[in-house]
C-alpha atoms as one frame of an Amber mdcrd trajectory, in Angstrom:
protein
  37.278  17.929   3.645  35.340  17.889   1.121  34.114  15.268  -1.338  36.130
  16.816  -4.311  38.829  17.149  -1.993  39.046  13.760  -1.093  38.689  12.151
  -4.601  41.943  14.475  -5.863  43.968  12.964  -2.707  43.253   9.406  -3.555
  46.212   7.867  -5.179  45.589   5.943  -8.418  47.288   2.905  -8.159  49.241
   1.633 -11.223  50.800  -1.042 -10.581  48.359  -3.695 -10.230  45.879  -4.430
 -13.024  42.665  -2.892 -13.124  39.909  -4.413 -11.171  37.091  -5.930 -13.205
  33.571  -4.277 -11.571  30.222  -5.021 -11.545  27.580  -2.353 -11.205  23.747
  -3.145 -10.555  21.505  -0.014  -9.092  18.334  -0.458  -8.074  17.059   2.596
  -9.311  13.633   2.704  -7.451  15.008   1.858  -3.965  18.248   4.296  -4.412
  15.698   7.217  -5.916  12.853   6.456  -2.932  15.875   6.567  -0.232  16.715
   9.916  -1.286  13.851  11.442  -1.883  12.820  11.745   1.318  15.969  12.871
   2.192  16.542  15.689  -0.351  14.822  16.260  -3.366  17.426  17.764  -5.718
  20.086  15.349  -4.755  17.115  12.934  -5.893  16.636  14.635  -8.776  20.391
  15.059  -9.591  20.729  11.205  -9.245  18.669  10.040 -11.421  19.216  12.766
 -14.121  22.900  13.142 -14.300  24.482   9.332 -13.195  27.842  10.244 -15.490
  29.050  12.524 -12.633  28.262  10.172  -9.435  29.183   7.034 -11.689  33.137
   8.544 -12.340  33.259   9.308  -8.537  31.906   5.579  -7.536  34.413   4.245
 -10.166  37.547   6.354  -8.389  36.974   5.980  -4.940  35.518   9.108  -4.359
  31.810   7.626  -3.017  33.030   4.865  -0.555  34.409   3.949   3.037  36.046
   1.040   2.954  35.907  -1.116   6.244  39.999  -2.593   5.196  42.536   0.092
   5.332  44.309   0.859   1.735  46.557   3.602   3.007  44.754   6.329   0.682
  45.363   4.278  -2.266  42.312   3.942  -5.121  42.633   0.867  -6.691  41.809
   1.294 -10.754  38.641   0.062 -11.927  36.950  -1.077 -15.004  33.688  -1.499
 -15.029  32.326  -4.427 -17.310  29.329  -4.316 -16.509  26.629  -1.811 -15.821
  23.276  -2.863 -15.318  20.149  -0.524 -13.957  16.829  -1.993 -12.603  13.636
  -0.105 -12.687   9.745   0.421 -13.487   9.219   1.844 -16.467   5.146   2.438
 -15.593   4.243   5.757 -15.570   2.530   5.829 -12.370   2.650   9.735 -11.295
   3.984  12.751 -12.579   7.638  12.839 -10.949   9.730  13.662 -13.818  12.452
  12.228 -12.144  11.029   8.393 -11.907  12.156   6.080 -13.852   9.948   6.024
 -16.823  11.168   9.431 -17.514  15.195   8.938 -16.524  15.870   5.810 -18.167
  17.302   7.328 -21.399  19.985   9.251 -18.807  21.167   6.132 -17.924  21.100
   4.710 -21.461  23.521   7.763 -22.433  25.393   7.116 -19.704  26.607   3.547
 -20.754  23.969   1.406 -18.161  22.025  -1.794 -19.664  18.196  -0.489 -18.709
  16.510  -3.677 -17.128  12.873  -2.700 -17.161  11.284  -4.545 -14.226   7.131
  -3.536 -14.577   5.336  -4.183 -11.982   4.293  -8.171 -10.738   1.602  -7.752
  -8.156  -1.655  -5.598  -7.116   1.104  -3.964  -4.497   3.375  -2.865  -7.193
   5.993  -5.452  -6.226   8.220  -5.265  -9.469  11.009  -8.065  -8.944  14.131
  -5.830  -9.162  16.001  -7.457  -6.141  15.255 -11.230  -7.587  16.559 -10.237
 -11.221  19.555  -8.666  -9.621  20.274 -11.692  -7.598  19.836 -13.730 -10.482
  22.243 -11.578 -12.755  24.956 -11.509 -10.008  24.614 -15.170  -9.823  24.946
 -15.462 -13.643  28.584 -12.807 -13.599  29.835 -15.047 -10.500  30.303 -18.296
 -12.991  31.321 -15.532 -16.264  34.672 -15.222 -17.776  36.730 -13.063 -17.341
  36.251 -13.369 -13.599  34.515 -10.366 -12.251  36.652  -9.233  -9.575  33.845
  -6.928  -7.601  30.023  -6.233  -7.625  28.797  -3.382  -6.558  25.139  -3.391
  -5.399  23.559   0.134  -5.263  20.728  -0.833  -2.732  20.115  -0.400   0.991
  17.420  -3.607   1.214  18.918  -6.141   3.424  17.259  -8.870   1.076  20.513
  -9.081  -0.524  21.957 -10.461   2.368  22.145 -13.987   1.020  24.018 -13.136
  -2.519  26.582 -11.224  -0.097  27.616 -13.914   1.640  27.450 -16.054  -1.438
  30.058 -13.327  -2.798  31.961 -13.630   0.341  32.647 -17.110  -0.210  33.841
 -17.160  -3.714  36.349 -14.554  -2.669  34.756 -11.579  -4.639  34.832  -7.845
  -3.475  31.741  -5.711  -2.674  30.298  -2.327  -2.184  26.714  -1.327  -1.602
  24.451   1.846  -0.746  23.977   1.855   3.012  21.134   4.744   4.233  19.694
   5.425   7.176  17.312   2.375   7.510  19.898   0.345   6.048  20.222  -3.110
   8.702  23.810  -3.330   9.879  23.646  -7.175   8.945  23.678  -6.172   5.424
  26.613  -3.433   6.158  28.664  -5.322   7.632  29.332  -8.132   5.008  30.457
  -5.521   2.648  34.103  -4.387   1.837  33.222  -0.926   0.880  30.037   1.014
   1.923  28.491   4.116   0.100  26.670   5.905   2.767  23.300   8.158   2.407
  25.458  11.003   3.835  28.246  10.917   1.251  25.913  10.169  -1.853  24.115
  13.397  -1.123  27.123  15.749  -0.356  28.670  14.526  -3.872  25.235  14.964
  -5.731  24.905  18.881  -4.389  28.761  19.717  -5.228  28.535  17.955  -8.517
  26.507  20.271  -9.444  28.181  23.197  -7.543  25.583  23.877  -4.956  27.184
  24.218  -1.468  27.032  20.376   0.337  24.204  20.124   3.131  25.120  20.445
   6.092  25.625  17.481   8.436  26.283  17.589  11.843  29.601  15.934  13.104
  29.870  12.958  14.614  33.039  13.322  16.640  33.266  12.818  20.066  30.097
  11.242  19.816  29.198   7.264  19.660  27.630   6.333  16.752  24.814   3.854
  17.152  25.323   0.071  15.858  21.950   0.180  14.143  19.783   2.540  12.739
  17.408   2.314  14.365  19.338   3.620  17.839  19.523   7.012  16.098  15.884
   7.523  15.029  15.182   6.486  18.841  17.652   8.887  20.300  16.359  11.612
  17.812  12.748  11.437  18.352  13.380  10.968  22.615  15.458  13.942  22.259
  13.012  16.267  20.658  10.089  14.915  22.808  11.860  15.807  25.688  12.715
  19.482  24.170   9.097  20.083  23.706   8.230  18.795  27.100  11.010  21.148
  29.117  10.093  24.077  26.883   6.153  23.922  27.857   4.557  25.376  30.601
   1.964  22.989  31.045   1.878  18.979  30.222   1.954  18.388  26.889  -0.622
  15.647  25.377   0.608  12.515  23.738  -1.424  12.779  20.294  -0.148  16.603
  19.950   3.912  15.155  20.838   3.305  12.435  17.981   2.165  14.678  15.872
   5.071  17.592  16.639   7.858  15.325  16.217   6.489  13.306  12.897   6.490
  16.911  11.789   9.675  17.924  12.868  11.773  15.009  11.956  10.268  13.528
   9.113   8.148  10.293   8.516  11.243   8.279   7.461  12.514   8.620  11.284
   9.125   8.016  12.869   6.603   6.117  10.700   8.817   4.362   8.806  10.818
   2.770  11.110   7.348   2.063  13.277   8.339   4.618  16.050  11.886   3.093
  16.158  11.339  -0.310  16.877   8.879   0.055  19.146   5.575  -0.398  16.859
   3.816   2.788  18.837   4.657   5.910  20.793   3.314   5.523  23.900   5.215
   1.931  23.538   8.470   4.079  23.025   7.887   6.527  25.508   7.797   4.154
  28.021  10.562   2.189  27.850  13.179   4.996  26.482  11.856   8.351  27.775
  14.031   9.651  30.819  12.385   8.953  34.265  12.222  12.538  34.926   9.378
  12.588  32.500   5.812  10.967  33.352   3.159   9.393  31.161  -0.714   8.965
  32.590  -1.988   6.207  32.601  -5.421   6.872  31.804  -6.961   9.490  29.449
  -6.570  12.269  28.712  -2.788  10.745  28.279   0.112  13.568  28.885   3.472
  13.548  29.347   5.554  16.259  32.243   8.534  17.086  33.891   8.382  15.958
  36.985  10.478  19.223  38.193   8.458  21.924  35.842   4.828  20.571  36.064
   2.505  19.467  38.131   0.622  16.393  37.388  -2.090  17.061  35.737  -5.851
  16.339  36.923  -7.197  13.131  35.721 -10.479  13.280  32.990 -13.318  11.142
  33.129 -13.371   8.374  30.953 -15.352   8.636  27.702 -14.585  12.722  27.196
 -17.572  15.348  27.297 -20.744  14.664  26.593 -22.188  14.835  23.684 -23.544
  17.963  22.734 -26.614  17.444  19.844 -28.472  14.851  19.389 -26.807  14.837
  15.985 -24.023  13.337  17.044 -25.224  10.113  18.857 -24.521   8.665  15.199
 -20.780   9.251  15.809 -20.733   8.658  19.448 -19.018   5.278  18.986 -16.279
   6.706  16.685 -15.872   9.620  19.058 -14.697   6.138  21.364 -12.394   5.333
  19.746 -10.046   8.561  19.970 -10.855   9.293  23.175 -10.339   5.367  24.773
  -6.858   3.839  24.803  -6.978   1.019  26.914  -6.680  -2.465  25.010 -10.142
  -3.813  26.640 -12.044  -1.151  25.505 -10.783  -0.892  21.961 -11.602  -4.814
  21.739 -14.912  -4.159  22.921 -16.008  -1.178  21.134 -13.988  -2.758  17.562
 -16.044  -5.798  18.022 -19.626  -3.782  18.194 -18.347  -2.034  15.386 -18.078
  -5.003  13.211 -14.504  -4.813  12.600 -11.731  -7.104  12.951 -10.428  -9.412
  15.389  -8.557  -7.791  18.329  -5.240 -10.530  17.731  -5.155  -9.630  13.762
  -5.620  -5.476  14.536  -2.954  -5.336  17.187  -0.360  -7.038  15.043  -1.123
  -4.951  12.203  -0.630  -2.363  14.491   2.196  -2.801  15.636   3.796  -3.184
  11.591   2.360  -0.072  10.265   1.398   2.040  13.278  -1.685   2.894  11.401
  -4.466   4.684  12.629  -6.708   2.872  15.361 -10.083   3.312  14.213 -13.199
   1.531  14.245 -14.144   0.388  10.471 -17.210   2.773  10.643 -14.807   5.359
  11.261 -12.170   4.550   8.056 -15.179   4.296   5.910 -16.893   7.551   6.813
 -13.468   8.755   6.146 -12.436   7.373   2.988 -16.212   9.004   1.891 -15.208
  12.459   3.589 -11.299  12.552   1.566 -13.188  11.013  -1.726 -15.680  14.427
  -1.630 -12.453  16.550  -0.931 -10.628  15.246  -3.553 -13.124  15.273  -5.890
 -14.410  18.632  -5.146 -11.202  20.525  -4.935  -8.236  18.229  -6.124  -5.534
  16.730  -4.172  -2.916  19.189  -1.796  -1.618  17.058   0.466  -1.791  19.313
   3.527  -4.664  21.540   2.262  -6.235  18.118   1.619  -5.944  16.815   5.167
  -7.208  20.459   6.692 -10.239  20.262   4.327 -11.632  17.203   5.459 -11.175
  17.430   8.921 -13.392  20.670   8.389 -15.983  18.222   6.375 -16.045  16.414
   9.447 -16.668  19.032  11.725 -19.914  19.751   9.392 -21.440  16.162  10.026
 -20.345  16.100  13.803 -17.596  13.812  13.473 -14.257  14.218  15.051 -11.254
  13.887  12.478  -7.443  14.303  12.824  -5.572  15.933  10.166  -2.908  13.966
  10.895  -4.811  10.970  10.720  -5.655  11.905   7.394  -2.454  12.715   6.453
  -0.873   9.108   7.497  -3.809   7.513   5.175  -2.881   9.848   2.574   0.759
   9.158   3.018   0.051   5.125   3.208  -1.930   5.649  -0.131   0.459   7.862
  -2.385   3.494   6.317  -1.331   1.708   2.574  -2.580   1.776   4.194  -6.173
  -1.944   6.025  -6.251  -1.975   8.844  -8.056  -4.557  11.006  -6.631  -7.832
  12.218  -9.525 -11.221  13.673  -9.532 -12.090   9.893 -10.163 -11.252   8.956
  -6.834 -13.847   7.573  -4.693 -14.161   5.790  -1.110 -13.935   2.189  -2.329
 -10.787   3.346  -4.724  -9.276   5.061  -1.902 -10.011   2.362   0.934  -8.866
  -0.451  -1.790  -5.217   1.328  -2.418  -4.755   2.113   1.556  -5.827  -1.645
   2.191  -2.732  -2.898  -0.675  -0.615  -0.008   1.231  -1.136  -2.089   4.320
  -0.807  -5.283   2.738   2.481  -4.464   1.257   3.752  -2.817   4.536   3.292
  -6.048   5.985   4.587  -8.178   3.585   7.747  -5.924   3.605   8.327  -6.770
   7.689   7.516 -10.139   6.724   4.466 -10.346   8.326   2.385 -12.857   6.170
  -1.127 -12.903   6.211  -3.651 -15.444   5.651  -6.163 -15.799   3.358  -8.602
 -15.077   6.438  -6.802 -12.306   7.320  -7.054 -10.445   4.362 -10.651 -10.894
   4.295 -10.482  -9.582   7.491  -8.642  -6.775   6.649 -11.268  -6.176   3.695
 -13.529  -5.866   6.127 -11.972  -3.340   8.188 -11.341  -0.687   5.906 -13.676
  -1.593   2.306 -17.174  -0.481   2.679 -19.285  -2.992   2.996 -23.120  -3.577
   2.284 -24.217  -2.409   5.750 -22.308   0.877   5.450 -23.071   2.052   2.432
 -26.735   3.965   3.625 -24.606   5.458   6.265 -21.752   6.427   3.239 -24.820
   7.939   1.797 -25.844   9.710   4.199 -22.104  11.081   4.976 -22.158  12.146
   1.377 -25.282  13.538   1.629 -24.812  15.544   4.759 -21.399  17.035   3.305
 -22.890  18.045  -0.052 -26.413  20.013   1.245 -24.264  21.995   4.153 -21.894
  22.537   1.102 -25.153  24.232  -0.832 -26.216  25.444   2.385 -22.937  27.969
   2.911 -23.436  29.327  -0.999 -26.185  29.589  -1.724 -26.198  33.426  -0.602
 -22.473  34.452  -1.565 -20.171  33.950  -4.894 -18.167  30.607  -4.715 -14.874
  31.330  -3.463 -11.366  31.198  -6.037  -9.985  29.277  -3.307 -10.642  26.699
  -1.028  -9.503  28.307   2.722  -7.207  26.131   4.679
């Protein structure tokens, strides 16, 4: 049944008074939350809120957890209130700066909430609380709020609602913590917000796969777990050989999206290889030393063990890079502590919690700022394309003898844009390093992970450039730039940079 379908078998009850509603959205988490689920229903949210407000106001949106025997109580909605940032930050013309004049014609009170911190923090939730707080005490008495917003901040104002006998309803998606679910009367769930927002405006619904028959998990994140075990061990039974950890990260981040894998730091479990072994059947295997692999213990044969430390290196060239080269090829906690601490970077206790939060990158600080200098030249030279961005400077570092991930690039450039940056021919390495270091700052804050004053310094220290690097940023710079001359000097410059 459709979502149409159901909102024409609703009954409209008549014979009890309308019930006085509160609406607050918060426009940037709602918008965000979709996004990276499906652009046009993103789009179609924030451009066309008449349609999906009428269906919220009839019933048509929700699952309520208390049975009403198909009835749709009436509802009059007093007050409509939408919180946003009005900055113009990028060029989405679906943000909020652009939108907010939708929602104006639409009957919403705009609440412009600019931003209130060097992370872009812009107080939504606390002036929502605040305003909810204000309508519990107003007259007439406000029967239910609805709170269009899956953070699990607003825990506190729910049970506050609770207790003063007031109806709710909020936005539940994917990430959504079922401590914040289940205090609610009514729920409005990722699934059935996007299925309206496509038929609304007659494009065939998405198709979801059914549930039935099938347990759903208690919390979310059961279901990223069970998704990303279950395509790991697809690509293991499908391959002939053992398959290497770094290239099954990097397969199933593709496949099912950062919000399932980054975002929810590998379900849980802060890493991969963390995840892998403690969910992963026990008819797979992991190595324990390098090159790390994962098999079938019925299709594979283990594979041969490699000598610590990788090849040799090859030019003399690359001695300059030899301790970088390290760091991707040694996973063992002792030797990342030893070769982080000749690098200058931070403490081993600070970097592993960090770590675990944002499941960033491990790399030595020489490393991140040789990189930040490689993207900054990239950037600069041929704009920003986020995958055609990543590909370009891991060929940059090929040129200079230093080893580079796309995907490692493509994390940092994911860390950076989704902060707020808004990628320019301006950019350089200490712009770039500065916005990745607020990325992780905020990313922490977010998991409430608080950091010190000390700690932040520290964290300057592993990713800004510091006085000590900046000959060998030079010299990066340099390098990139003369073999850049060097290729053209004898041939046209091309209309397109190859990928």
């Amino acid at each position: 049944m459709n979502m149409r379908d159901r909102t024409k078998e609703l009954t409209i009850s008549t014979a009890t008074p309308p019930r006085l509603t509160a609406l607050f959205i918060d426009f940037d988490n709602i918008y965000i939350s979709l996004l990276s689920r499906d652009r046009f229903a993103a789009t179609h949210f924030a451009t066309n809120p008449v349609a999906w407000t009428s269906a919220l106001l009839t019933g048509g949106l929700s699952t309520s957890s208390i049975n009403n025997g198909g009835v749709a109580p009436r509802r009059r909605m007093i007050i409509a209130r939408v919180y946003g940032n009005p900055v113009l930050k990028n060029k989405d013309r679906s943000s909020f700066a652009y939108v907010r004049n939708h929602f104006m014609h639409a009957g919403y009170e705009v609440i412009d909430c600019p931003p209130l911190t060097n992370q872009l923090k812009n107080g939504s939730d606390i002036r929502m609380v605040l305003d909810m707080r204000d309508w519990l005490e107003h007259n007439p008495r406000v029967d239910e709020f609805v709170i269009m917003s899956g953070d699990s901040d607003f825990v506190p104002i729910l049970l506050r609602l609770r207790a003063h006998d007031r109806r709710t309803m909020i936005y539940g998606g994917l990430q959504t913590a079922k401590s914040y679910t289940s205090l609610a009367d009514e729920i409005i769930t990722e699934d059935a917000l996007v299925a309206f927002l496509h038929e609304s405006a007659g494009r065939p619904a998405p198709i979801i796969a059914p549930t039935a028959g099938k347990q759903i998990p208690s919390d979310p994140l059961d279901e990223a777990r069970r998704e990303i075990i279950e395509e790991v061990s697809k690509i293991v039974e499908d391959s002939d050989k053992p398959v290497s950890m770094e290239l099954l990260a990097t397969s199933v981040r593709n496949t099912i999206g950062l919000k399932r894998t980054i975002d929810t730091k590998w379900a849980g479990h802060g890493q991969f290889s963390v995840l892998l072994a403690q969910a992963l059947s026990q008819e797979f295997m992991l190595s324990s030393t390098p090159p790390y692999m994962v098999w079938h213990k019925k299709l594979h044969k283990e594979p041969a063990v490699q000598p610590e430390g990788g090849a040799a290196i090859e030019t003399d060239k690359q001695s300059d890079n030899q301790e970088l080269i390290d760091i991707e090829q040694t996973q063992t906690s002792d030797k990342k502590a030893k070769i982080l601490d000749k690098a200058g970077s931070t403490p081993k206790p600070l970097i592993e919690n960090v770590l675990q939060v944002t499941d960033i990158p491990f790399l030595s600080a020489r490393y991140y700022h040789r990189l930040f200098d490689l993207i900054a030249v990239e950037i600069t030279q041929n704009g920003f394309v986020f995958t055609k961005t990543a590909n370009n400077t891991a060929k940059r570092g090929e040129e200079i003898k230093l080893p580079v991930d796309p995907e490692h690039v493509q994390i940092i450039l994911h860390r950076i844009r989704r902060h707020g940056h808004w990628f320019n021919d301006k950019d350089s390495a200490l712009s770039l390093a500065q916005a990745f270091r607020d990325s992780v700052i905020s990313e922490c804050a977010e998991a409430d992970f608080k950091l010190t004053n000390a700690q932040q310094k520290s964290l300057n220290d592993w990713f800004l450039p510091v006085a000590n690097d900046q000959q060998a940023s030079s010299n990066t710079k340099n390098s990139v730039a003369k073999k850049s001359r060097t290729k053209n000097t004898d041939k046209p410059a091309p209309k397109d940079v190859a990928v």
